[in-house]
C-alpha positions as CSV (number, residue, x, y, z in Angstrom):
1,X,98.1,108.2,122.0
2,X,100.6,106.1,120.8
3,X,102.3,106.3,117.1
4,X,102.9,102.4,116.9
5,X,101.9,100.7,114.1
6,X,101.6,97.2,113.3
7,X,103.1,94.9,110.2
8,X,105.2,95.7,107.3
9,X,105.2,98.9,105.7
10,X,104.2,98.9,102.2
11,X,106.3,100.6,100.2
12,X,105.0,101.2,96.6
13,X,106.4,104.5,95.4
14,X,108.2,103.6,92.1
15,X,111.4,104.2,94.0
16,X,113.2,103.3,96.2
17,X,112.0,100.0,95.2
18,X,111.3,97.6,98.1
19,X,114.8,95.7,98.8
20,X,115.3,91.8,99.0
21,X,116.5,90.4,101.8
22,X,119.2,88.5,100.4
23,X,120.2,92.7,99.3
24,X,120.2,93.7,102.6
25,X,121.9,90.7,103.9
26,X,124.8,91.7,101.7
27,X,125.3,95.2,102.7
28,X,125.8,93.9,106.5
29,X,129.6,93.2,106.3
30,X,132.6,95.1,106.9
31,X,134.0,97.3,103.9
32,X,136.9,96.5,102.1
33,X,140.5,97.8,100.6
34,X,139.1,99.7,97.6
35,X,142.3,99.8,96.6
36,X,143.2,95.8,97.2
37,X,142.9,93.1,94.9
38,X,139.7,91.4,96.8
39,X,137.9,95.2,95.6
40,X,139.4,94.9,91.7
41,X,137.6,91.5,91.7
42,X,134.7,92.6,93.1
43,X,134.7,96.1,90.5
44,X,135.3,94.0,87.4
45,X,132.6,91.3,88.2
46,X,130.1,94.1,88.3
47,X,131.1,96.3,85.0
48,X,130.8,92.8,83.3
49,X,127.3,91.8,84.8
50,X,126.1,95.5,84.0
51,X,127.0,94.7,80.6
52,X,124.6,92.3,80.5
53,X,121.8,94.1,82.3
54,X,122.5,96.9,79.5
55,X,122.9,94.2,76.5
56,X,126.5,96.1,75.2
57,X,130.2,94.3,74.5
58,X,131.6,97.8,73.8
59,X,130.3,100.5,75.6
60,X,132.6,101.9,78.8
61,X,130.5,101.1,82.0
62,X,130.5,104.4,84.8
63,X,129.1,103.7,88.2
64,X,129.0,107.1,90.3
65,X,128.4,107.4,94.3
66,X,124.9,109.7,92.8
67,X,121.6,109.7,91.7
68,X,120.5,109.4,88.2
69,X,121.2,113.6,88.2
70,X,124.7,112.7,88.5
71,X,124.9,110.6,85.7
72,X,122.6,113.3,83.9
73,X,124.9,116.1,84.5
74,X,128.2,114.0,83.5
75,X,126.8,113.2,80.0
76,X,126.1,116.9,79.5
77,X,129.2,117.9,80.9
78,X,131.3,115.5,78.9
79,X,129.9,115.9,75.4
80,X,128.9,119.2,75.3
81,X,129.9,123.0,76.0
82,X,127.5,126.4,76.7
83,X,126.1,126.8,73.4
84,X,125.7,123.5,71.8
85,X,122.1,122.5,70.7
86,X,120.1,119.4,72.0
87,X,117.0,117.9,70.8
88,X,114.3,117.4,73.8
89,X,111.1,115.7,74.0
90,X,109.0,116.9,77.3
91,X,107.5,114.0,78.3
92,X,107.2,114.7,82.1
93,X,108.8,115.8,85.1
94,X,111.9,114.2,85.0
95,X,112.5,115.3,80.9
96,X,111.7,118.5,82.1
97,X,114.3,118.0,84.9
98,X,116.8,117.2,82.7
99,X,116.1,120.0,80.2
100,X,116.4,122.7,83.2
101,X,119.8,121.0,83.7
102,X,120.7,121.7,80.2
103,X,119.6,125.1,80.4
104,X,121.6,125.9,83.1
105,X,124.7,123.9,81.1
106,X,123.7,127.2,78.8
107,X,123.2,124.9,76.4
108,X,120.5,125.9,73.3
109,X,117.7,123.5,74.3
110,X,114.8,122.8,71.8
111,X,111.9,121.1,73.5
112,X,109.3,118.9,71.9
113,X,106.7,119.5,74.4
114,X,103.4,116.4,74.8
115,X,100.8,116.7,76.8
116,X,102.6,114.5,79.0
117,X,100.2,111.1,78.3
118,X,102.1,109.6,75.6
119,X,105.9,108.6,75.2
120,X,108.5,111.0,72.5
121,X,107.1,111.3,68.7
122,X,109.8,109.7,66.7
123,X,108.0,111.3,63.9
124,X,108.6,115.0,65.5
125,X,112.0,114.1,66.0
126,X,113.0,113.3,62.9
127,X,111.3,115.9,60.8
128,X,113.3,118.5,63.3
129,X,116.7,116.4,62.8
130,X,116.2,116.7,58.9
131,X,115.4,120.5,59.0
132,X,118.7,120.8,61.0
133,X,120.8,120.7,57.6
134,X,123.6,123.1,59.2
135,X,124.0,120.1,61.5
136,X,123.8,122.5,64.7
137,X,122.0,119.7,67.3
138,X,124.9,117.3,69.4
139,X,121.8,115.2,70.5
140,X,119.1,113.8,71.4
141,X,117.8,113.4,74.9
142,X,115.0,111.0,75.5
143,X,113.8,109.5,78.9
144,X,113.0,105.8,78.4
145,X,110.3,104.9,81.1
146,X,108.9,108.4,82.5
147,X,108.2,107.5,86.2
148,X,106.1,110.7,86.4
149,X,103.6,109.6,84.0
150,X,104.4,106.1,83.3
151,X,104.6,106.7,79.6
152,X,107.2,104.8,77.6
153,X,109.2,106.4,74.7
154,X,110.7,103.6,71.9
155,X,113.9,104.7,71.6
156,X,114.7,101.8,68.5
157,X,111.7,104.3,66.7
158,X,114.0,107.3,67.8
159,X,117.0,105.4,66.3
160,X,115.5,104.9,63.4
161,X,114.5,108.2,63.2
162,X,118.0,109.9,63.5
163,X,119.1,107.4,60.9
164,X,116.9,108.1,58.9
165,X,117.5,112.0,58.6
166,X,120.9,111.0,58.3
167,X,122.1,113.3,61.3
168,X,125.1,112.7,63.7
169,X,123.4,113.7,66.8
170,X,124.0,111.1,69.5
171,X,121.3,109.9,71.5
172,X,121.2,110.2,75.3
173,X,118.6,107.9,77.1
174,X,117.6,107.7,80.6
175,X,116.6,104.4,81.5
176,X,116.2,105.1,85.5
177,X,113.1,103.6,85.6
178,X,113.2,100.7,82.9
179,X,116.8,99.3,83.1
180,X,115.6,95.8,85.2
181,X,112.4,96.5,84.8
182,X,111.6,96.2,80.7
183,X,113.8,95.3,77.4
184,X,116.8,97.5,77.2
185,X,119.1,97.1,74.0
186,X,122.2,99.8,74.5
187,X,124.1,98.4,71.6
188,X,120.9,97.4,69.5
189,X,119.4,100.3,69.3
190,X,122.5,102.3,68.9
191,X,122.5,104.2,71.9
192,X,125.1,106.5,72.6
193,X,124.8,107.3,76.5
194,X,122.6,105.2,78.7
195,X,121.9,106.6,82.2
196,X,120.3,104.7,85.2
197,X,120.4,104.6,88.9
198,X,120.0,102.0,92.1
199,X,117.0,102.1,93.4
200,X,114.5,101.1,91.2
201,X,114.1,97.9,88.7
202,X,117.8,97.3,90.4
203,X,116.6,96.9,94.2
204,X,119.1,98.7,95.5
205,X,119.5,101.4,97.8
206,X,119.4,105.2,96.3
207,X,123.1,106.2,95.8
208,X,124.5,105.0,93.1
209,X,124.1,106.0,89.3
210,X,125.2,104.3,86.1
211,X,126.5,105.0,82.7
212,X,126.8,103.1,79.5
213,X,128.7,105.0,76.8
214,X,129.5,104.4,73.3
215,X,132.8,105.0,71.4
216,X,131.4,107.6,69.8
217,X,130.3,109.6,72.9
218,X,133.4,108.2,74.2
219,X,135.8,110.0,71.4
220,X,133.5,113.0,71.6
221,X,134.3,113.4,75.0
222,X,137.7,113.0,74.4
223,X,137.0,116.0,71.5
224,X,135.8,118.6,74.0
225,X,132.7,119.0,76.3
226,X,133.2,120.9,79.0
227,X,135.2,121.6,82.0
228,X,134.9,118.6,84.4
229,X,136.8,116.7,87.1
230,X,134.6,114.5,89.2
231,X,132.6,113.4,86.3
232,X,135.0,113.0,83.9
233,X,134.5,110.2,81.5
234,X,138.4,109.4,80.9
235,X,139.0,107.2,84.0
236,X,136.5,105.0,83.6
237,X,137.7,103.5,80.5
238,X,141.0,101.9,83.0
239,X,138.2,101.4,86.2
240,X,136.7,98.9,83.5
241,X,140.0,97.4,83.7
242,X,141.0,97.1,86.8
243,X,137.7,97.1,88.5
244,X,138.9,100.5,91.0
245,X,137.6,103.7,90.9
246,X,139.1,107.7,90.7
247,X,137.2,108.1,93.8
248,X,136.3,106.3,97.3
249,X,133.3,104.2,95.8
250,X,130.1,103.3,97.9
251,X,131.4,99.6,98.9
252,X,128.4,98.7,100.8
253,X,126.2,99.9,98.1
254,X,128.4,97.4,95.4
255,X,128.0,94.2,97.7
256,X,124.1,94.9,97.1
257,X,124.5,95.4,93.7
258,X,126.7,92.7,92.8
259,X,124.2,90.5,94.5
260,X,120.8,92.1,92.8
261,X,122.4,91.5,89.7
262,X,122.6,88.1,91.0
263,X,119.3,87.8,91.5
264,X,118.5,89.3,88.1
265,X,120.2,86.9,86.0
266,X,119.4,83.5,88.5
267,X,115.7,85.1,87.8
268,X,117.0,85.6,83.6
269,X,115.9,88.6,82.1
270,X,112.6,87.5,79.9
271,X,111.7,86.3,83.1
272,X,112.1,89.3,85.0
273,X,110.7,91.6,82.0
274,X,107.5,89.5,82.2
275,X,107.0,89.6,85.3
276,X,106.5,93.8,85.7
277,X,104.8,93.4,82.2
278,X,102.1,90.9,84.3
279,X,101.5,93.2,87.3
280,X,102.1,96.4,85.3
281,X,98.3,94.7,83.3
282,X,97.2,94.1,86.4
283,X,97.2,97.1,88.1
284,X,95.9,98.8,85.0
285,X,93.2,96.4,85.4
286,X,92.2,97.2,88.9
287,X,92.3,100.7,87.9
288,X,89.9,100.6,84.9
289,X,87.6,98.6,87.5
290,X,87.5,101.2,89.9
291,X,86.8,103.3,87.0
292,X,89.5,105.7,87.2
293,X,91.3,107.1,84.4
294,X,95.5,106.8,83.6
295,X,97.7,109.2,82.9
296,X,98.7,107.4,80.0
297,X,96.5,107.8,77.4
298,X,98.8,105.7,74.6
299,X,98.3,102.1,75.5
300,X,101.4,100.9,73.1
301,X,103.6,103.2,76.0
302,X,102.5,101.8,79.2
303,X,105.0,101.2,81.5
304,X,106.2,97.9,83.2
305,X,107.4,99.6,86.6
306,X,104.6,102.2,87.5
307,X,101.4,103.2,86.9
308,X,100.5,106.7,87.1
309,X,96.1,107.0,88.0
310,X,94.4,110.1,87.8
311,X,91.5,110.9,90.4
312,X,88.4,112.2,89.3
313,X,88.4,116.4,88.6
314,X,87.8,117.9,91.8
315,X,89.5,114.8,94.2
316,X,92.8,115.2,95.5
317,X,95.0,112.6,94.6
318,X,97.2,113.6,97.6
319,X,94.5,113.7,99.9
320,X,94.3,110.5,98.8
321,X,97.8,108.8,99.1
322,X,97.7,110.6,102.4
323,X,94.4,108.9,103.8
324,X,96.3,105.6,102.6
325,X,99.4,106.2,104.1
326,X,97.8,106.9,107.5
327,X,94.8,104.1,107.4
328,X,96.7,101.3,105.8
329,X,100.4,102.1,106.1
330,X,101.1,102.4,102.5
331,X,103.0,104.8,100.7
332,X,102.4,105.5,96.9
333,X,104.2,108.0,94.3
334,X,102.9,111.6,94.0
335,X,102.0,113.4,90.7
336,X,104.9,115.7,90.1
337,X,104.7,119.1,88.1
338,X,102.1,119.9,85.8
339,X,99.9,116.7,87.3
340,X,100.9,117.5,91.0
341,X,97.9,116.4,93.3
342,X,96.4,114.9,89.5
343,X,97.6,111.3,90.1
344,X,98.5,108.7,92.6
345,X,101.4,106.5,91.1
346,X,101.7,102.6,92.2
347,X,105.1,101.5,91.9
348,X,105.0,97.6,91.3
349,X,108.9,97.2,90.1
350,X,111.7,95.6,91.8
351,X,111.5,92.7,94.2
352,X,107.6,92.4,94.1
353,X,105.6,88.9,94.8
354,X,101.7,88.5,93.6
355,X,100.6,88.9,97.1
356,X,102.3,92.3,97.6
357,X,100.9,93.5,94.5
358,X,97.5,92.5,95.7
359,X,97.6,93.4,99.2
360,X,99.0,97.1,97.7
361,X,95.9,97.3,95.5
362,X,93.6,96.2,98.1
363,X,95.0,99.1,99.9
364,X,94.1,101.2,97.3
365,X,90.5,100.1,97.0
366,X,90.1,100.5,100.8
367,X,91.8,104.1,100.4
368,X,89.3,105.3,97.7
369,X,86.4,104.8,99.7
370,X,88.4,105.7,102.9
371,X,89.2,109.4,100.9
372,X,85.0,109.1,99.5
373,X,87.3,109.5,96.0
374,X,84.3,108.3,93.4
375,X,84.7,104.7,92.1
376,X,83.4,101.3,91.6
377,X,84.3,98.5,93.3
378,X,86.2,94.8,92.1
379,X,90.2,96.2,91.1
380,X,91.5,94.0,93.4
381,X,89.3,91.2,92.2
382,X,90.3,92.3,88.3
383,X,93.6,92.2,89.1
384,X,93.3,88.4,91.1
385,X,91.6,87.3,87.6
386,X,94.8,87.9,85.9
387,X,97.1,87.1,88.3
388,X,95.2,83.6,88.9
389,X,95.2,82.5,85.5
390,X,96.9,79.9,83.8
391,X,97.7,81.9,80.7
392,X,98.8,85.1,83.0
């Protein structure tokens, strides 16, 4: 029995992110000198259209051949040391990722656990920072979009909130799954460490990870942390210069994202924000047609790059993404941790058109009855209502 299958894969995980063409087209040239002047060009056009994408003037820009983790373990490893206290809020998987990272930093972690439907309580972490008068936490880790629940944390309200209390924690974000895919202010809201990666609202392949970082993480980094090499901080402040890297960098990953960021700005930003926001509504649509439940619970967190559906108690939402995978030739995210075989995730981020959206919830509503998952029909017509309209 043959294995072939016909048409386009669907790729709907929220990431990797489906890739442009006009992405792939750049990747298929030779490499360059990445130590010759055409490579210094092509390093400082990027650190200066990251800027953008990041909305800083001041912050040092890192790109590392490595996932988000990378990026993850080189703010740890530059600001702080075994011992030091951080502030975080356990708002799914990929918080609780980070905080298992910390722990094995042997850093003194404090966790502000959620039942993982909502985004961080600016609230909680103030009225910790303020009974911290010894001073003892170096910061406060948040996750920005969390792609295992699609639950947004405002990190202005967290700003606000470490102002507020007065306390000189800095504030480490992860925007992996938000950075090109919703409003991102680094300098705005005070940020001190940004992390993102490649392959999601940035439509790039996996491999590469990104730092923003302020002067103040900068000069704390200067102040201590601990022991590093490949990660270290201090060389990026002259590769933002020059546009050449401490290390052999991923060239053909850089000609793809020199020209996504392209693509991003020819699109604009409040464009590009809009858009997600408009299929990230109508997915949640189709879902609350089909009757089916999502994981997030706060609707003032939904997420613009993901949703994250729950199946009915009893129905395996792998089962599921596995019917759909084999049927229709679709693949969609898996629930991860705590909500592992919970949820199905639709990814709907990165280079996406109307009719992919709607041919990957059409999928969906064929898998659901395919998997005899309990529902009601119409998403796919929900989600044409909005997607039709004038006003949309």
């Amino acid at each position: 029995m043959s294995n072939f299958v016909s048409g386009r894969h669907f790729l709907q995980t929220p990431g990797p992110s489906n890739l442009p063409d006009r992405v792939l087209r750049a990747m298929d040239r030779n490499v360059i000198n990445h130590r010759g002047p055409e490579f210094g060009a092509l390093g400082r056009d990027i650190v200066a259209k990251l800027r953008g994408l990041f909305q800083t003037g001041a912050a040092t820009i890192g790109i590392f051949p490595a996932s988000g983790t990378g990026a993850w373990e080189a703010a740890l490893a530059n600001t702080l040391v075994p011992g030091d206290r951080i502030l975080i809020s356990r708002t799914g998987q990929f918080s609780h990722l980070w905080e298992q990272m910390a722990l094995r930093f042997g850093l003194d972690v404090v966790s502000l656990e959620t039942d993982w439907r909502r985004g961080a309580d600016p609230l909680a972490i103030g009225e910790i920072l303020q009974e911290d008068r010894e001073r003892r936490i170096k910061a406060v880790c948040a996750v920005h979009s969390e792609t295992s629940t699609s639950c947004m944390t405002d990190i202005a309200a967290v700003r606000q909130a470490i102002n507020r209390a007065d306390h000189p924690a800095l504030l480490m974000v992860d925007a992996i799954s938000s950075l090109g895919c919703a409003e991102y202010q680094h300098d705005g809201w005070a940020v001190d460490v940004t992390i993102a990666g490649s392959q999601k609202g940035l439509m790039v392949p996996p491999g590469l990870s990104f730092t923003a970082i302020s002067d103040k993480a900068l000069a704390a980094a200067r102040a201590g942390g601990s022991r590093r090499s490949y990660w270290d901080w201090e060389p990026l402040v002259t590769s933002n210069r020059t546009g050449f890297f401490p290390y052999t960098p991923a060239i053909s990953l850089l000609y793809a994202l020199n020209e996504a960021l392209d693509m991003l700005a020819e699109e604009g930003l409040p464009a590009v924000f809009a858009r997600h926001d408009r299929y990230a509504q109508a997915t949640r649509l189709a879902a609350a047609a089909w009757g089916l439940e999502l994981q997030c619970a706060d609707p003032a967190a939904y997420a613009p790059g993901v949703t994250a559906i729950r199946t009915p108690q009893g129905h395996s939402a792998d089962n599921l993404r596995n019917v759909i995978l084999e049927r229709f030739n679709m693949s969609l995210g898996n629930g991860l941790g705590r909500i592992e075989d919970r949820v199905f995730r639709i990814g709907h981020m990165g280079d996406l058109g109307v009719l992919s959206l709607t041919g990957a919830l059409t999928g969906v509503e064929m898998g659901l009855r395919a998997a005899g998952v309990p529902h009601r029909a119409g998403g796919v017509q929900a989600a044409m209502e909005l997607l039709t309209s004038a006003n949309a």
